[in-house]
C-alpha positions as CSV (number, residue, x, y, z in Angstrom):
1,X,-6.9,3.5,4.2
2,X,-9.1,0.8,2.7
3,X,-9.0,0.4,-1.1
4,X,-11.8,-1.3,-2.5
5,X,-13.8,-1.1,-5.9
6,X,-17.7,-0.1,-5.3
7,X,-18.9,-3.0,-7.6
8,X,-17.0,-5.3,-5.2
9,X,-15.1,-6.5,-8.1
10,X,-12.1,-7.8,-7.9
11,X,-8.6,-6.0,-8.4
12,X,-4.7,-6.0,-8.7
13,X,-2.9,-3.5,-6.8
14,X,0.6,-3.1,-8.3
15,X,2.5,-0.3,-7.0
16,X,2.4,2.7,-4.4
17,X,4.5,5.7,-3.7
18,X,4.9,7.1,-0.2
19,X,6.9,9.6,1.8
20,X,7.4,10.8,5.7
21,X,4.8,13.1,6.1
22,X,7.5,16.1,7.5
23,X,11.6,15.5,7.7
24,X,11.1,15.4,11.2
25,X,9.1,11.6,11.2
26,X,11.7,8.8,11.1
27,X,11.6,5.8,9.8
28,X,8.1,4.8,9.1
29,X,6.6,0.7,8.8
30,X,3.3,0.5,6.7
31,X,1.7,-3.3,6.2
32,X,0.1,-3.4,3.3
33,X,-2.7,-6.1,3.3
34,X,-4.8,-7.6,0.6
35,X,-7.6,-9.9,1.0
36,X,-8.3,-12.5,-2.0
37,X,-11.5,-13.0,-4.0
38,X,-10.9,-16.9,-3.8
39,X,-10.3,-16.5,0.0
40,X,-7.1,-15.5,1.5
41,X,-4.8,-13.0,2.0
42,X,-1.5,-11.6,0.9
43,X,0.3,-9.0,3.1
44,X,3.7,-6.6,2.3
45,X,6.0,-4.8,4.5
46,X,7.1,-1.3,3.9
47,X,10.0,0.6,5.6
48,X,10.4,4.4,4.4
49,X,13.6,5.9,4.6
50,X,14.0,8.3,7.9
51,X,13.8,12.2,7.4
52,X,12.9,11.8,3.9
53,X,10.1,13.6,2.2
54,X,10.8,12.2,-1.2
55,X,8.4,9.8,-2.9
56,X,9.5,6.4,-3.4
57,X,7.7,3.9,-5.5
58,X,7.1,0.8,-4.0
59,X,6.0,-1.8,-5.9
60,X,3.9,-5.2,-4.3
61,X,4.4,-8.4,-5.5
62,X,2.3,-10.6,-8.3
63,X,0.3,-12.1,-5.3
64,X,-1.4,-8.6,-4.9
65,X,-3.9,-9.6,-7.8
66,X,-7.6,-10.7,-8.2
67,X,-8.1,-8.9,-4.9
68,X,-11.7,-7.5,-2.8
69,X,-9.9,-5.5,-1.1
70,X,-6.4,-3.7,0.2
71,X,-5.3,-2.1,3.7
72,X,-2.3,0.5,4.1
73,X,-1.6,0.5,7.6
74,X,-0.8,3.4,9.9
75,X,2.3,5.7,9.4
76,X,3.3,9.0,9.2
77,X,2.9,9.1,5.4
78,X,1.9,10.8,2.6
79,X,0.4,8.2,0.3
80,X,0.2,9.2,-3.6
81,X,-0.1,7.5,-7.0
82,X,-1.9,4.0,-6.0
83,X,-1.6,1.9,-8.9
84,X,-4.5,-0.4,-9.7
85,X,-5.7,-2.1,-12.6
């Protein structure tokens, strides 16, 4: 899933909340990657807990700010309440 504003302005992303998307799916890894307005990019590492289908918060780092544009990566997840300001 791509996040991206449709004036191209820039953005902070500052929290997520994911699950498995059944109790069956173990252990999922999602990368999280931002790219910079200035150039760059900033990249974070989640690890959901196996058989779970409760949502945990996970929230990114202050280097997720003043950014064009944000990547989940692939996983068997359920992705809800994307924080941006």
């Amino acid at each position: 899933m791509t996040l991206k504003r449709p004036d191209d302005s820039s953005f902070s992303l500052k929290s997520i909340d994911m699950c498995n998307l059944n109790v069956q799916v173990p252990a999922q890894t999602v990368v999280i990657n931002g790219v910079l307005s200035g150039g760059g990019k900033v990249s974070h590492t989640v690890v959901t807990p196996s058989t779970s289908v409760i949502n945990n918060t996970y929230t990114l780092s202050s280097t997720f700010s003043n950014l064009v544009s944000g990547v989940l990566g692939n996983g068997l997840v359920v992705t809800t309440n994307v924080k941006l300001t």
